[in-house]
C-alpha positions in Angstrom: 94.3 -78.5 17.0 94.8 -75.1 15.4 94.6 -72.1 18.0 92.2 -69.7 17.5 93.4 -66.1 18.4 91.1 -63.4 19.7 92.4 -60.2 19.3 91.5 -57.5 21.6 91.5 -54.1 20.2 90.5 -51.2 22.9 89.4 -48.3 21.1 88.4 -44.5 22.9 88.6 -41.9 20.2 90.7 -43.1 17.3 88.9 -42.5 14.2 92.1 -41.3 12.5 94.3 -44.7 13.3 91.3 -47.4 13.7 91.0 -48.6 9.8 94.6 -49.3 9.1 95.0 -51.1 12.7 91.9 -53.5 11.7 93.2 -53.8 8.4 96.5 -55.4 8.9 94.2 -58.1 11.2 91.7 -58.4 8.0 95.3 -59.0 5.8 96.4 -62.1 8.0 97.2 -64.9 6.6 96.8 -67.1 9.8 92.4 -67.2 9.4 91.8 -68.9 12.6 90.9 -65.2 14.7 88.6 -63.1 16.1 88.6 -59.6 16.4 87.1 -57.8 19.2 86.5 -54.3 19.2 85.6 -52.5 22.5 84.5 -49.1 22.2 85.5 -47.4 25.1 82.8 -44.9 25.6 84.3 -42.9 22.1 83.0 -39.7 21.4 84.0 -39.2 17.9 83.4 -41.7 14.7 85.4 -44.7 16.4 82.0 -46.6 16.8 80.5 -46.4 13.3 83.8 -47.0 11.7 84.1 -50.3 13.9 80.8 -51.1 13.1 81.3 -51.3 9.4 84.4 -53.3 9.8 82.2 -55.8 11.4 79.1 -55.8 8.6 82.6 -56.4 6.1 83.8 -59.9 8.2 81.6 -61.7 10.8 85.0 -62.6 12.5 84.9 -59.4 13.6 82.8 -58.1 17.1 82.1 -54.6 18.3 81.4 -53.9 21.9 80.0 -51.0 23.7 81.1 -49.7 27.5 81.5 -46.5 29.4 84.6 -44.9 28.5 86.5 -46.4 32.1 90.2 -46.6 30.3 92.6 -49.1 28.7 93.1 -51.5 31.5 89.3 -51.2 31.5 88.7 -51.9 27.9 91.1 -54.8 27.9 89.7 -56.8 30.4 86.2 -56.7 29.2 88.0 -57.4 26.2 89.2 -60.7 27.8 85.3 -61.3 29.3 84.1 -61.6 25.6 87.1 -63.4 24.2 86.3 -67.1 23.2 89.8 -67.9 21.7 92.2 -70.1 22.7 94.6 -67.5 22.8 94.3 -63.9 23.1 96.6 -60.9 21.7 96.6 -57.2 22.5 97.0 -54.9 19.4 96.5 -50.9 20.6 94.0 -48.8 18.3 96.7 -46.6 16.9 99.0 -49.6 16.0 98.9 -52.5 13.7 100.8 -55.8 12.8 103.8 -55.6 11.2 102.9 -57.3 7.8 100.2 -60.5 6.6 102.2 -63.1 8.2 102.9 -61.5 11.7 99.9 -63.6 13.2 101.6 -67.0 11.1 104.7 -66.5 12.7 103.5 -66.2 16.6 101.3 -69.0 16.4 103.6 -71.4 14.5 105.8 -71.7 17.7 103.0 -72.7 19.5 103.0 -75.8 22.0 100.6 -77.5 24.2 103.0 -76.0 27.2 103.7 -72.9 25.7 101.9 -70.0 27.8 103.2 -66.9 25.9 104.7 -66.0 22.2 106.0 -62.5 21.9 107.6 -61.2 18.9 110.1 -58.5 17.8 108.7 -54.6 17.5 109.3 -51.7 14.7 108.9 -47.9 16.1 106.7 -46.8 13.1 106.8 -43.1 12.5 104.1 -40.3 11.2 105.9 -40.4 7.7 105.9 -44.3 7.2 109.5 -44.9 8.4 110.2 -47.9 10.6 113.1 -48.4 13.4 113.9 -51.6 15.3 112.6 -51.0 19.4 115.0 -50.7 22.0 112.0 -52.2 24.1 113.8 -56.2 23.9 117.1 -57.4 23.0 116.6 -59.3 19.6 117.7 -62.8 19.2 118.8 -64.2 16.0 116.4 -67.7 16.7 113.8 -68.7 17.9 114.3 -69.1 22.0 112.3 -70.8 25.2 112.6 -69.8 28.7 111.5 -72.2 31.0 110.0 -71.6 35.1 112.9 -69.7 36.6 114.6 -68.2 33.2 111.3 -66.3 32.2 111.2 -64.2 35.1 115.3 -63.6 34.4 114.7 -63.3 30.7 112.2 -60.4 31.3 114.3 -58.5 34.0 117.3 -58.4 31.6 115.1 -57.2 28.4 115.1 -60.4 26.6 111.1 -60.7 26.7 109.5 -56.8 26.0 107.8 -55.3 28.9 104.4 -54.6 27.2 101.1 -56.6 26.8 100.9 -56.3 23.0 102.3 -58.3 20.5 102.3 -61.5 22.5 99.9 -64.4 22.6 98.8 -65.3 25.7 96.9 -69.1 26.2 93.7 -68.3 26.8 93.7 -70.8 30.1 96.9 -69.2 31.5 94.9 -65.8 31.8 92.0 -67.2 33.8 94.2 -70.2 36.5 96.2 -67.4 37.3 93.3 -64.8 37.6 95.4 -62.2 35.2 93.6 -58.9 34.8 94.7 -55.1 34.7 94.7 -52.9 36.9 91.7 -50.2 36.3 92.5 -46.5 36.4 95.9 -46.3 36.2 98.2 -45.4 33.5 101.7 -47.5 32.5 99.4 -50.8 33.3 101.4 -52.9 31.6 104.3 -52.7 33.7 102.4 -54.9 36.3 100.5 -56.5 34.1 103.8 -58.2 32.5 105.4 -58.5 35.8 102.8 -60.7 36.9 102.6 -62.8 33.7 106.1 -63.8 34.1 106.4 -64.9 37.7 103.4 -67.0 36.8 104.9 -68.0 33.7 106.9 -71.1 33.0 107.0 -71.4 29.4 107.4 -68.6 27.0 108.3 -68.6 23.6 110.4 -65.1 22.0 110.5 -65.2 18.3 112.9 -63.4 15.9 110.6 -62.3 13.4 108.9 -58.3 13.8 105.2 -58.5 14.3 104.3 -55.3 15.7 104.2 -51.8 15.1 104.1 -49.2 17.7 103.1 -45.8 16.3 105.6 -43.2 18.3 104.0 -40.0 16.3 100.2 -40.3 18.5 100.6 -36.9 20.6 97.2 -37.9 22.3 99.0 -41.4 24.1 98.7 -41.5 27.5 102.9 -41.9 27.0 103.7 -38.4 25.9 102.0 -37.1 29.0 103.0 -35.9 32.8 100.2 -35.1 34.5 99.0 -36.2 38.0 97.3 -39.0 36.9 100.7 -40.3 35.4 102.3 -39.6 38.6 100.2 -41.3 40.4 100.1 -44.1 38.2 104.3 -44.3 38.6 104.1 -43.9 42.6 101.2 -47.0 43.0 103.8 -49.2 40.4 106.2 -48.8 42.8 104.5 -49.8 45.9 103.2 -52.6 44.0 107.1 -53.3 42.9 107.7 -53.5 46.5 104.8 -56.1 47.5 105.9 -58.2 45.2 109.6 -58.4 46.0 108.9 -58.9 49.8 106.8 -61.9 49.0 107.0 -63.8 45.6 109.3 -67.3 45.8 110.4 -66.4 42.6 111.5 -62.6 43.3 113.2 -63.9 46.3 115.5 -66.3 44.0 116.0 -63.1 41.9 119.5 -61.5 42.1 118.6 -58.5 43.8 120.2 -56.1 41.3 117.7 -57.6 38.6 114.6 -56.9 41.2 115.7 -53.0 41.5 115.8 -52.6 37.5 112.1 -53.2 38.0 111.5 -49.2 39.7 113.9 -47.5 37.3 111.7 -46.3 34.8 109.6 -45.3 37.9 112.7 -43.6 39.3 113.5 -41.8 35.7 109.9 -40.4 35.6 109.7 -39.1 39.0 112.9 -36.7 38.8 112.4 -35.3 35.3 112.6 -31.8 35.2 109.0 -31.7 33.5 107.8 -33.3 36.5 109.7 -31.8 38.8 108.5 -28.4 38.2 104.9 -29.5 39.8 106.1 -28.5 43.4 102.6 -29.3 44.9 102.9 -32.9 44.4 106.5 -33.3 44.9 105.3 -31.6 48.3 101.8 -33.8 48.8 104.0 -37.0 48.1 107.6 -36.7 49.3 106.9 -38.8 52.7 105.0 -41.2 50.7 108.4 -41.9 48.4 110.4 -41.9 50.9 108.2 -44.2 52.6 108.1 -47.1 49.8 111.8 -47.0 49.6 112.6 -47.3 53.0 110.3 -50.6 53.4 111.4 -52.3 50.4 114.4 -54.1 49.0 115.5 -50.3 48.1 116.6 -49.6 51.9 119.6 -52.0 51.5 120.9 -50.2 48.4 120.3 -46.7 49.3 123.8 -45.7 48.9 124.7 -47.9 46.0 121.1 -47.3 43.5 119.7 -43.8 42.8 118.1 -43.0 46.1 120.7 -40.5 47.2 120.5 -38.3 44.2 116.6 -38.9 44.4 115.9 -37.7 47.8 118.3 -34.8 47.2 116.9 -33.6 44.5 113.1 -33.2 46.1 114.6 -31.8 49.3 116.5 -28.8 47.3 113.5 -28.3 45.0 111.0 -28.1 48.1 113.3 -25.7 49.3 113.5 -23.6 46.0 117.3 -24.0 46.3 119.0 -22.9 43.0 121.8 -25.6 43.4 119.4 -28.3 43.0 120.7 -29.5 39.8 124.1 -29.3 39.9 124.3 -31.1 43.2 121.8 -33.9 41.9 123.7 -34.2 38.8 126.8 -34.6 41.3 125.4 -37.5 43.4 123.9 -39.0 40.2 127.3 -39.2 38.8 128.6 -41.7 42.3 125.2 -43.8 42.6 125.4 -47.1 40.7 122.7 -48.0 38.4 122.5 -51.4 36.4 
């Protein structure tokens, strides 16, 4: 039975990127798809220029919410789906070339719960550079029940919701949806997916490309919201570990990679500089790393440094960077 794709496109505001992402679907030469457009509650031209796309090729469907955010737009996204399989391809990105959607679903098994593919960095002047966001294998390679969770903690499967095909009946037995108003989503999203995964397929080929020039993504900004967003991951990180058979099979130093990009927001200096939260949420930090799987390796992870640095900032100390650079220097990271 050939698969038929649904590919969910979330779209608030992108009238500059939102032709040339539909395009490269339009150019595919796998024709089994459909294309769902939800327009997040856009205030510029997103919505007519999704509309035309749709009077061009009844594959593709254009759907109208209150603007509520990605995670938002994605699962209504997966409410209208019909596919067999669904992808995620972001507004301001696009598929790599014709055959990208050829290539993911060629691998495709009865079993096979998710396909993910390689990543280009695409640039504002056209160039393209390999992502750091997986380790690329040379062939084509399938992790099975406990290796998927291992794969993704050591980088072998990315740790984003695009450019993967997701079985359609994977989604819904395991209840899979994002979490609403919060930014970096798809760092629980994909943790969930692959301790209730058991099958996933990484290709070789690059399928996707992430546009790194979009000033606007939610990415390239520090704000409360995105602090916020960081502190709730980590909490989440910690519910997880404390209970999940797989986690608990998990070497542990593979479980704490899971809060360093967390970690590496929270004490940049651009963050670092808003005193008022650093002040509202210190106890809170503190908090989640003392009841977690973080307590034991307080004095071999970053948590020294960490805590040092907010103390001497709170307390306007001028040393504060010297002396966390100093502790940073004898924790252990992996």
């Amino acid at each position: 039975m050939t698969p038929i794709i649904s590919i969910i496109i979330p779209c608030y505001n992108q009238q500059e990127f939102i032709d040339r992402c539909v395009a490269s679907v339009i150019e595919q030469t796998f024709t089994t798809w459909e294309c769902i457009l939800i327009n997040d509650g856009s205030t510029d031209r997103t919505s007519e220029i999704g509309q035309k796309w749709t009077e061009k090729d009844s594959r593709i469907k254009l759907f109208h919410k209150p603007n509520g955010g990605l995670s938002s737009a994605r699962n209504a996204g997966m409410e209208k789906a019909t596919g067999t399989h669904i992808l995620f391809l972001d507004s301001d990105d696009r598929l790599a070339d014709k055959n990208s959607l050829e290539y993911l679903a060629k691998v495709l098994r009865p079993e096979t719960e998710v396909v993910a593919g390689n990543i280009y960095n695409e640039f504002a002047d056209g160039s393209l550079k390999k992502s750091t966001l997986n380790k690329v294998n040379p062939e084509v390679t399938i992790f099975r029940k406990e290796e998927v969770l291992t794969a993704y903690l050591e980088d072998k499967i990315s740790p984003v919701a695009w450019n993967k095909i997701y079985k359609t009946s994977f989604i819904k037995n395991h209840s899979l949806k994002f979490e609403e108003g919060l930014l970096h989503e798809d760092e629980l999203w994909s943790l969930q997916v692959y301790l209730n995964a058991e099958n996933v397929v990484v290709i070789p080929e690059f399928t996707y490309k992430y546009y790194k020039d979009n000033s606007s993504s939610i990415t390239a900004n520090k704000n409360e919201k995105n602090y916020n967003s960081h502190l709730f991951i980590m909490k989440k990180i910690t519910e997880y570990a404390a209970d999940h058979p797989k986690l608990k099979k998990t070497p542990e130093k593979l479980v704490i990679r899971l809060f360093e990009k967390q970690y590496y927001f929270l004490k940049s200096d651009a963050v670092i500089k808003n005193k008022k939260l650093w002040i509202k949420n210190y106890g809170k930090i503190r908090l989640i790393y003392r009841n977690s799987i973080l307590n034991s390796y307080q004095k071999r992870f970053l948590y020294p440094a960490f805590i040092a640095y907010y103390a001497l900032k709170i307390n306007n100390s001028e040393t504060a960077l010297p002396i966390l650079k100093k502790l940073s220097q004898k924790a252990i990271t992996y």
